[in-house]
N, C-alpha and C positions, 0 to 999 in steps of 0.2 A: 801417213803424217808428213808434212812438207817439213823439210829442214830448211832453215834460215841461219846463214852465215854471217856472227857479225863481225866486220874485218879490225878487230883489233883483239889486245891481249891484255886491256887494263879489266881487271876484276870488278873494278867496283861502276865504270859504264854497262859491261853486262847487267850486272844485277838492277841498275837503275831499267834497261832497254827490256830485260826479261819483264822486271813489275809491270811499263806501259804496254806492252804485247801482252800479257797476261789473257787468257781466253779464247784467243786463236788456236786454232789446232795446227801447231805447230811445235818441232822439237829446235828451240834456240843453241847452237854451236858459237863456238869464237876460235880464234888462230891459236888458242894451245891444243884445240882441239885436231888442228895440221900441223905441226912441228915444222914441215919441209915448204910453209906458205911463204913465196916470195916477199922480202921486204919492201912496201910501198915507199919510194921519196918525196916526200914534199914538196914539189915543185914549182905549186901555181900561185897564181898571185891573189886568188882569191879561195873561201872560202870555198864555191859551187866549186872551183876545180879541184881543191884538194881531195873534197869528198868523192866524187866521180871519179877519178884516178884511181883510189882505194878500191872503190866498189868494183868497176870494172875487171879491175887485176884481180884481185879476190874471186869474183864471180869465174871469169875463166880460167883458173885454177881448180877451184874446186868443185865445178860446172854445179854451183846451187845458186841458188837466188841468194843476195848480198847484201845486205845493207852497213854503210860506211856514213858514219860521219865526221866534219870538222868543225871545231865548235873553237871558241875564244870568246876574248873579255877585249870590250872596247872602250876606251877611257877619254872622254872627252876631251879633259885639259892635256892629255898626252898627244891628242891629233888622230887616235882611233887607237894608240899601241896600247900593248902589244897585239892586238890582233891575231893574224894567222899563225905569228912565232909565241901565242900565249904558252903553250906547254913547254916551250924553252927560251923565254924574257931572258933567265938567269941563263944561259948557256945551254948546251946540250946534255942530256942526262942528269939533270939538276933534281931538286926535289920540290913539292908543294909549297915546301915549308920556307925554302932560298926566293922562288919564284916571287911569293907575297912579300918576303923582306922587302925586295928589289922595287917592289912596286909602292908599297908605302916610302919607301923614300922617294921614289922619282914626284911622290906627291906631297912631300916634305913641306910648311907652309901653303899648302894651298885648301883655302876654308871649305866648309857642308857645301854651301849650294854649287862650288864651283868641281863637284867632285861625284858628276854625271857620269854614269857608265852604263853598260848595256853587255849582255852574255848573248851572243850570238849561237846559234846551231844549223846547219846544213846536213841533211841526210840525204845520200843519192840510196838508191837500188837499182841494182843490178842484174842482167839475169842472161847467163853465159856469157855473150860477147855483147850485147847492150845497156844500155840505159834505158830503167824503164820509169824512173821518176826522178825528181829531185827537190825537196821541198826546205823551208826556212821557217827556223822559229827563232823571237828573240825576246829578250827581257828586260826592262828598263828599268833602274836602280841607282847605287851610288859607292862609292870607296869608302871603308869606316876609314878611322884612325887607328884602329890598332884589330889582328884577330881577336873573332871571336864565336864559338861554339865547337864542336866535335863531331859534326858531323859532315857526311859531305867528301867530296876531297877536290882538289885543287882552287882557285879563288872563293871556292864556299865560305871561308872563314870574314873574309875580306867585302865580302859584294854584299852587302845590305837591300834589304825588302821594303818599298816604303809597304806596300800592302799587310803585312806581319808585324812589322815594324823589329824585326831581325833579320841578322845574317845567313843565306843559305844554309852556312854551316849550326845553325839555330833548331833549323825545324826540321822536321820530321821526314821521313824519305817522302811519304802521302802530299803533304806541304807544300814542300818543295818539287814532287814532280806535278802537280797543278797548276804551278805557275813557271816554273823551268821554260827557258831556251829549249831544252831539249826533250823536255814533255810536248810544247806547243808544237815544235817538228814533227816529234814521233807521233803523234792525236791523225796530221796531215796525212804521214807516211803508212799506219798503219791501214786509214783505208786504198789506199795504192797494192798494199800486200793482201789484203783482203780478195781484192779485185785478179789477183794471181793464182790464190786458192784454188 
């Protein structure tokens, strides 16, 4: 059985990237899974390259095939921010919960229709020292005014469906990875890993 490394440590992306791999014969690992995994720095100015950085360093470290990605929320009336600094808008080591303040205020007075966003996702794979894919998914939607639902984690609460007619943090994991940023990557990427089987 092929192991597949996913180069991060948040719980609840595995468990979303497990459910869309689902039926691969594969055993899914993540970096609590290597305590001694080097830390990746963010350093590119785009999505593709943060991902690809990750995957790569990940991949030859732990010589398995890799897959990374970098994903963010891009807000129209903001000029695409936060973007690639999504998971720390609010500072470094912030929470979900500071990240969404921050962002409902920087959109403080600005009305529904001008309150256009879109969830991007980028997943590279890796395998030893190359690159062996890199694909994009994204999602287009809108800012509510205020959170709402419980599930989900980071801008779920926030980022509204017109398709559902709720916010990520609304529906259901099934739901929401059908139409996800990061379901429409991984749909891409899993036939790439397929392809490596």
């Amino acid at each position: 059985m092929l192991e597949i490394v996913i180069s991060s440590r948040n719980k609840e992306k595995k468990r979303e990237l497990k459910a869309l791999l689902k039926g691969l014969k594969i055993k899914v690992l993540d970096l609590n899974d290597f305590q001694a995994a080097p830390k990746v720095e963010e350093k590119g100015k785009t999505f593709e390259e943060n991902a690809a950085a990750k995957a790569l360093k990940i991949a030859s470290f732990t010589k398995r095939l890799t897959i990374a990605d970098d994903s963010g929320l891009e807000v129209e009336a903001l000029g695409g921010r936060p973007g690639i600094y999504s998971a720390r808008f609010a500072g470094e080591n912030t929470t979900y919960e500071v990240n969404n303040r921050k962002l409902l205020r920087a959109l403080g007075g600005i009305p529904k229709p001008k309150r256009r966003a879109k969830f991007v996702c980028v997943i590279a794979i890796a395998d030893k020292n190359k690159l062996v894919g890199l694909v994009r998914g994204e999602c287009i939607g809108r800012i509510t005014f205020e959170p709402k639902g419980k599930n989900g984690f980071g801008y779920d609460p926030v980022f509204f469906s017109p398709k559902y007619n709720k916010t990520f943090a609304q529906l259901s994991s099934k739901e929401k990875n059908s139409i996800s940023h990061r379901g429409r990557a991984l749909r891409k990427a899993r036939k790439i890993i397929e392809g490596c089987l």
